[in-house]
N, C-alpha and C positions, 0 to 999 in steps of 0.2 A: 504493500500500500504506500508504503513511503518513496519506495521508486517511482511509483505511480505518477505520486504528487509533484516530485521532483522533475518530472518528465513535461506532465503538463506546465509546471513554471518558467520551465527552459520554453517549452514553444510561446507562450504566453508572452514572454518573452521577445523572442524574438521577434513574431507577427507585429509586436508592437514597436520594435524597433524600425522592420519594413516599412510599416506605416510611414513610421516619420522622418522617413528618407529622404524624400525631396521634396525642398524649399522653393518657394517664386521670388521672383527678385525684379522688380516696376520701377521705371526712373525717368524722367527726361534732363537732358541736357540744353543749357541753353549758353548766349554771352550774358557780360556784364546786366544788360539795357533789358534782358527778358526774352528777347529772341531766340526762337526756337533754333536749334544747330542741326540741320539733315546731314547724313552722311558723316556722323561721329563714330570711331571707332573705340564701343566700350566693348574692353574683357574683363572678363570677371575669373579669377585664379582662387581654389582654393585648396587646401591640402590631399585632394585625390584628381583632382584635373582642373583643365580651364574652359570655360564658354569664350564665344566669339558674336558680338551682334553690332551690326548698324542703326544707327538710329532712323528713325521714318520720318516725314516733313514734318512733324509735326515737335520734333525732335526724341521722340518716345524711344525707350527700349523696354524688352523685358527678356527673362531668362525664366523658364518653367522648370529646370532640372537641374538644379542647385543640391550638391548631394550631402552638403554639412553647414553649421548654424554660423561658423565665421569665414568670413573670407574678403579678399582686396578688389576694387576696382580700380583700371586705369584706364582713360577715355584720351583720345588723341584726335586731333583734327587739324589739318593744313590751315596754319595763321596763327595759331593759338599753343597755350601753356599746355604741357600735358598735366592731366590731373593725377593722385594716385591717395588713394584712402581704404584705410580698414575700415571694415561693419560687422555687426554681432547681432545672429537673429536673439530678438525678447524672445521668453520663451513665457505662456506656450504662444506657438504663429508659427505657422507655414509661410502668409502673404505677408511682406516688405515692402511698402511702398516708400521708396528713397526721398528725400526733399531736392528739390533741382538742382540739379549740379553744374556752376555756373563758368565758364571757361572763358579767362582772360587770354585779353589778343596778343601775339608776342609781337613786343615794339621794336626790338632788335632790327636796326636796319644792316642787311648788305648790299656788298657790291651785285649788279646786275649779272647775272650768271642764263643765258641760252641752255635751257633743259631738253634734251631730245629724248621721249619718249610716252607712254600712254596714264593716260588717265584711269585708274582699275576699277573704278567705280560714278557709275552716273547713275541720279535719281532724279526720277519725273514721277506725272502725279500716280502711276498706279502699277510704275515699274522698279525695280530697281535693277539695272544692268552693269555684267562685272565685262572687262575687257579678259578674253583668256588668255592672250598677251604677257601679260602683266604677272600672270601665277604659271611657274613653271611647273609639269609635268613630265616622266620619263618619255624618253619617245618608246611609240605605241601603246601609250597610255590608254586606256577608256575614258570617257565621259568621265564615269563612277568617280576618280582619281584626281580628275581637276576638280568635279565638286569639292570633295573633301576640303580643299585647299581652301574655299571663298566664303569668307567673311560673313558670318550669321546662318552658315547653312552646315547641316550634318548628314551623314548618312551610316545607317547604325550597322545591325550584322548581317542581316538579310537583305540590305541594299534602299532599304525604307528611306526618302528625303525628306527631311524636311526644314524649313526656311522660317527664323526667327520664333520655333515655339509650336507654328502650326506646319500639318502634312501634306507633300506636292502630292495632288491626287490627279495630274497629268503631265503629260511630257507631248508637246511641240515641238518639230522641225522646220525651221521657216515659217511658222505661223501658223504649221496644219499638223493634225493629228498623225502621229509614227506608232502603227500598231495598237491602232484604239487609243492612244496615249499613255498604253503601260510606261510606268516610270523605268523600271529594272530593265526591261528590253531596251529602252534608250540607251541607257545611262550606260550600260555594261558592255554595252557591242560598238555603236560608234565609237570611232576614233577620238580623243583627243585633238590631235593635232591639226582637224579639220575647222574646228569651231574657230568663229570670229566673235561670238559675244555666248552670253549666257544671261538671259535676264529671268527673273522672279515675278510672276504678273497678279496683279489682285483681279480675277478676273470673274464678272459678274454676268456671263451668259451671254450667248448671241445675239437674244434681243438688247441688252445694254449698250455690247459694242458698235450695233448697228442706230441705234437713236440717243444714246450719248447719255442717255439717266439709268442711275443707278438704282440699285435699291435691294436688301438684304444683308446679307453677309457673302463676301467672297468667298472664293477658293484660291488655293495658290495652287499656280502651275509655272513648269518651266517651259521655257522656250528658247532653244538652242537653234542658234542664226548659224551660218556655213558660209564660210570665205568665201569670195566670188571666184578668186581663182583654185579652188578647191569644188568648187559647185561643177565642173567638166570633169568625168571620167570615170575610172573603175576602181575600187578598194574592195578589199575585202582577208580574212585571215582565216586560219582551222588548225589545230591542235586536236593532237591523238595521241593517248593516253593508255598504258596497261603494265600491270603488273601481280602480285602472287594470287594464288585462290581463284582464277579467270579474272581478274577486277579490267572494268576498261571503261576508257570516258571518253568522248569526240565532239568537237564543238565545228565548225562552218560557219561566216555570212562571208555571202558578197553583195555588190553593194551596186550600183550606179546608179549618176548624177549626173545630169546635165541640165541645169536652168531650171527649170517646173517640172522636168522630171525625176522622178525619183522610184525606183528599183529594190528593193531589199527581199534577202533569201536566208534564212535563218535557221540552224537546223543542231539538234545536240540530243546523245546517246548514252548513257551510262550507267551503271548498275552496280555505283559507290555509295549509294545515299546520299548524293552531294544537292546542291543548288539547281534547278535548272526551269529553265523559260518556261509558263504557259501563259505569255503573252496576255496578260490580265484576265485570264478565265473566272479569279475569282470573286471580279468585280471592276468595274471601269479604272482601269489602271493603278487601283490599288496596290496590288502584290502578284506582281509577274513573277516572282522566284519566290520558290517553295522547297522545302524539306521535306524529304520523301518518307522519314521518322521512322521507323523499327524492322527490325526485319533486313530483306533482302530484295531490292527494289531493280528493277528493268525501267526507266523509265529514259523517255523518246518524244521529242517535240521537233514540229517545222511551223512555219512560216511565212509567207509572201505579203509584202505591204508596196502598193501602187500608189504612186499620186502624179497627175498631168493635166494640164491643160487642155479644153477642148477649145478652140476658136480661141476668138477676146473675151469670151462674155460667160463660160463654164467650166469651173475646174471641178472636178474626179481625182478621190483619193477615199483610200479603203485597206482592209486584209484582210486575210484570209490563215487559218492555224488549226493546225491539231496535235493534239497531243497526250500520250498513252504512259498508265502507272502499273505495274506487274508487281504487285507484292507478294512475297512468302515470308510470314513469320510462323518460326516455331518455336515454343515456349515450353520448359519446365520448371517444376518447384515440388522443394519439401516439406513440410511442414510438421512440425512436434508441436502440440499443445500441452504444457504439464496444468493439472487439477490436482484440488487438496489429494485426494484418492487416487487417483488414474490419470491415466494418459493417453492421448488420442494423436494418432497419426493421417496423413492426409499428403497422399502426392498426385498432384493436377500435371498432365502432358498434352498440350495443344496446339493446332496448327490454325493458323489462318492465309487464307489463298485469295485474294482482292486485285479487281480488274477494273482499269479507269479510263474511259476516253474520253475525247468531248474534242468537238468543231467548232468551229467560231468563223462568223461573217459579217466584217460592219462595212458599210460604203456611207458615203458623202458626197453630192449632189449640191453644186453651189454654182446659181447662175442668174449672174446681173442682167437682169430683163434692158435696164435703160440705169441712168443718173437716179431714179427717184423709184426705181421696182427691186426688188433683191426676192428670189427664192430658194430657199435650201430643203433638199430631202434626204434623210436617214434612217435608210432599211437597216435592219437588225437580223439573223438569223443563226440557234447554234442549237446544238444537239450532243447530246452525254449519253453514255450508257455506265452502269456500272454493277457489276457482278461481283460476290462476295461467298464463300464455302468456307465454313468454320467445323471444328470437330474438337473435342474437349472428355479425354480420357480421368474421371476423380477417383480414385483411391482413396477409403477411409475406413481405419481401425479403431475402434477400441473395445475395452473388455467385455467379450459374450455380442459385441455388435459390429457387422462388416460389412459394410456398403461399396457397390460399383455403378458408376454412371457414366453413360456414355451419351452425350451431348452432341447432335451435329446439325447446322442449319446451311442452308442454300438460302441466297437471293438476287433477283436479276432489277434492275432498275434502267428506264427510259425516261430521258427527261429533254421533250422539243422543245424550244421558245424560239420567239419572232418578234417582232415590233417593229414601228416608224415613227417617223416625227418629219412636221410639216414645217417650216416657218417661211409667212409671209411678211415683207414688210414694204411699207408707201412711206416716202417722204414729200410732204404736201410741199410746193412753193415759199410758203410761209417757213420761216425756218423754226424751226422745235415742233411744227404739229406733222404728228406721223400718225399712223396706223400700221399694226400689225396681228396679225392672226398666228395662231401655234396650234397644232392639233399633232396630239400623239397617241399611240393605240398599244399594245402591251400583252402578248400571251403567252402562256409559261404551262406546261403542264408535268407531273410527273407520278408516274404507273410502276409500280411495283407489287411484284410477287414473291412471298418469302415460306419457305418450309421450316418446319422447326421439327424436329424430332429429340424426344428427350427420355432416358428409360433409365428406372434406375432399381437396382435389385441392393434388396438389405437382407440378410443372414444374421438371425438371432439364435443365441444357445441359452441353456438355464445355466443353474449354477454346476452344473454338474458336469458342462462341457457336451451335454447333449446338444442336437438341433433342434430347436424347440417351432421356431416357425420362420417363410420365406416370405418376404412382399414386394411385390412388383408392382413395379408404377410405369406406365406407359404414357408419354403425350407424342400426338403426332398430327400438326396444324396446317392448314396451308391458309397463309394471311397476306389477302389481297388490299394495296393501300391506291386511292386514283385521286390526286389532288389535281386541278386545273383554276385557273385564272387567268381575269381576262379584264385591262385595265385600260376606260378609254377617257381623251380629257380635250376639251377644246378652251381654246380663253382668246377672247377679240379686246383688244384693248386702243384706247384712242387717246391722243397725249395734247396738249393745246399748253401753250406759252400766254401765261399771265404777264408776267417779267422777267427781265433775263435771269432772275434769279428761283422763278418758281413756275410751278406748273401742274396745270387742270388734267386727272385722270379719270377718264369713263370707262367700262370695263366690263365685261361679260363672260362670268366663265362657268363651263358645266364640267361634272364629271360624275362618272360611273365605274362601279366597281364591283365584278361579277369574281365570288368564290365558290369552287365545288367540292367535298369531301367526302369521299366513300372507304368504309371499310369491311372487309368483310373476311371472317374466319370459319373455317370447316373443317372440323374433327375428322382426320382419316382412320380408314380402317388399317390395322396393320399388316392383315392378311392379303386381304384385297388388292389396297393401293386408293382404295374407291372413297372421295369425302362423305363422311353420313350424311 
């Protein structure tokens, strides 16, 4: 009982310690006079690492993952004193909100000195753009690699970015989606040494950029520009990989570029439990690199992302991916249980056999009718299957009682989906009154079938070491699941300028939302085969 107790206080403990792991840290920078400083270089340094962030127009920073209660800032900015101060969270607080930190101008005059070289950071209203110039990378670097290097942005172990606190939930090449916008398929495969800038966008929807008001909360994305003289020709790289036990990896893309065109072939094999592409399968460019987790995995992805011009007035750009999971895990254990009186034993051996595919199709349809017409279309289509066989061998003893179960399930699962999205937009004569239309449609379903078979035989004796009685326990199920959905939404919205600083919104939006759910289970016979 006392280890007991001691056990739970250490995790108690500890959980509580997790908890209080990371601090926020909120500040702005300004000059003497109150004005806000953009483009301040504050770090923040504390005894197990440092943060990196820019300040925003408004001169704001903040740091969300502060991982202990003291630590220094130093803020730096072209013209001015560099700052440097310790802080100590109160306790108890998580949230720190600093008092302004106010950076005198350095009056130091020199001589006039010709500077030849780049500026690594510009900020406008809803960008912040790094020069890649300026942050050196190895050659043959990825993306991935210069990220790391720039100022306010991280990227963690699985390749996740993200920019001052919040997550890039896309990735632009030139201005238009690379693979749906997965981030990790960017970030990991392009080159380095192709890029001309690298900016961070607060970007509030197609209808905003198209009529210029904003409204909600952004998202941040990045958007990776490409040299002009890098934008003609052919790249691409492949590594191939093996070693003991059969283990082998293989990676490919190639690439071309020229002007509005753009090419990409993407393609990787291996069956190390390592990292690899699916191209944002599991969500609009969230998390294109996954971990394939226990066991012993086959896993296989490809690729192709188009984008070009048609005429002056439509460009096309799209992908296309699939990509395949082969797991085998096999699992054993022992287990002693001691009791005041006796003791119980238990040894579980199990396999699990899991099959993963899935397709994906996104295209984009963008064509300027005239100066004052804009239409965009985005067809959606992708399909999954995935199959699973589990078996699970239990062994259990103890005095006068012996139990054997053996466990095994099958299931197949299908899951189509589809969607589009319409956006129309008019810009009136009048400048700020627009009209636009959005209509988008939504269908998802997914059907599975699962067997469950389960039997478990117990062997009881008396005290005398006779067999006293046998029980058998049989189940054997077939469980049908059919979920479908089907999600439709249209919204007309009409915009009219009051003054150049405000503006009349009328508006009309419908939506509908169709769920279906079916289950159904049937006792089979074990003879048979036959459901009762």
């Amino acid at each position: 009982m006392q280890k007991l107790l001691l056990s739970l206080l250490f995790l108690l403990l500890f959980f509580t310690a997790s908890a209080q792991r990371n601090y926020q840290v909120q500040g702005s920078v300004q000059d003497t006079a109150g004005v806000p400083l953009a483009g301040s270089i504050v770090r923040l340094k504390t005894a197990q690492d440092s943060l990196t962030a820019v300040t925003d127009n408004n001169g704001l920073f903040n740091f969300s993952t502060v991982k202990t209660a003291s630590f220094s800032l130093t803020v730096r900015l072209i013209g001015f004193n560099e700052y440097n101060q310790k802080y100590q969270f109160p306790s108890p607080g998580k949230l720190l909100k600093l008092p302004a930190i106010k950076l005198r101008e350095a009056l130091q005059q020199l001589k006039a000195v010709n500077v030849v070289g780049v500026n690594p950071i510009t900020i406008k209203e809803d960008t912040v753009e790094y020069k890649a110039a300026a942050y050196k990378v190895r050659e043959g670097s990825p993306v991935e690699d210069l990220v790391k290097k720039l100022p306010g942005l991280t990227v963690d172990k699985d390749g996740n970015v993200t920019a001052q606190g919040k997550p890039i939930t896309r990735v632009r090449v030139n201005g238009k989606d690379y693979f749906g916008g997965d981030v990790q398929t960017a970030t990991q495969n392009l080159p380095a040494d192709i890029v001309e800038n690298i900016q961070v966008i607060d970007d509030y929807g197609d209808q905003a950029n198209l009529t210029g008001i904003k409204s909600g909360e952004p998202n941040k994305i990045l958007n990776i520009t490409i040299q002009k003289n890098k934008n003609k020709g052919y790249f691409g790289q492949g590594t191939v990989a093996a070693g003991t036990q059969d283990r082998f990896a293989g990676r490919i893309s190639a690439n071309k570029f020229k002007d509005a065109e753009q090419i990409s072939i993407l393609g990787s094999v291996n069956n190390t439990n390592s990292n690899l592409f699916n191209f944002g399968a599991n969500g609009s460019g969230g998390g294109g690199s996954t971990n394939t987790g226990n066991g012993i995995t086959i896993a296989s992805s490809a690729g192709l992302n188009y984008r070009n011009n048609i005429g002056k007035k439509a460009t096309v750009y799209g992908s296309y991916s699939f990509s395949r999971r082969d797991n085998n895990t096999i699992s054993t254990s022992q287990e002693q249980r001691s009791f005041q009186d006796y003791a119980q034993y238990n040894t579980d051996d199990g396999q699990d056999l899991t099959q993963n595919t899935n397709h994906r199709l996104n295209l984009n349809l963008e064509y300027k009718i005239d100066t004052a017409n804009f239409l965009k279309f985005i067809p959606n289509v992708s399909y999954s299957t995935n199959g699973a066989t589990s078996t699970d061998l239990i062994n259990s003893t103890k005095p006068r009682v012996a139990s054997l179960q053996n466990n095994s399930s099958q299931s197949n699962a299908t899951s189509p989906a589809a969607g589009a999205n319409l956006l129309y937009n008019h810009k009136f004569k009048k400048r700020g009154r627009n009209f636009s239309l959005n209509a988008n449609i939504d269908y998802s379903s997914r059907d599975q079938l699962r067997n469950v078979n389960n039997n478990t035989n117990t062997h009881i004796q008396d005290s005398t070491g006779n067999s006293q009685s046998d029980v058998v326990q049989l189940q054997n199920q077939n469980i049908e699941n059919d979920n479908q959905n089907t999600r439709t939404s249209i919204r007309a919205t009409f915009m009219e300028p009051i003054s150049k600083v405000s503006f009349a919104e009328l508006s009309y939006a419908y939506n509908n939302s169709f769920t279906q759910t079916l289950r159904n289970t049937d006792d089979v016979d074990p003879a048979t085969g036959i459901p009762v």
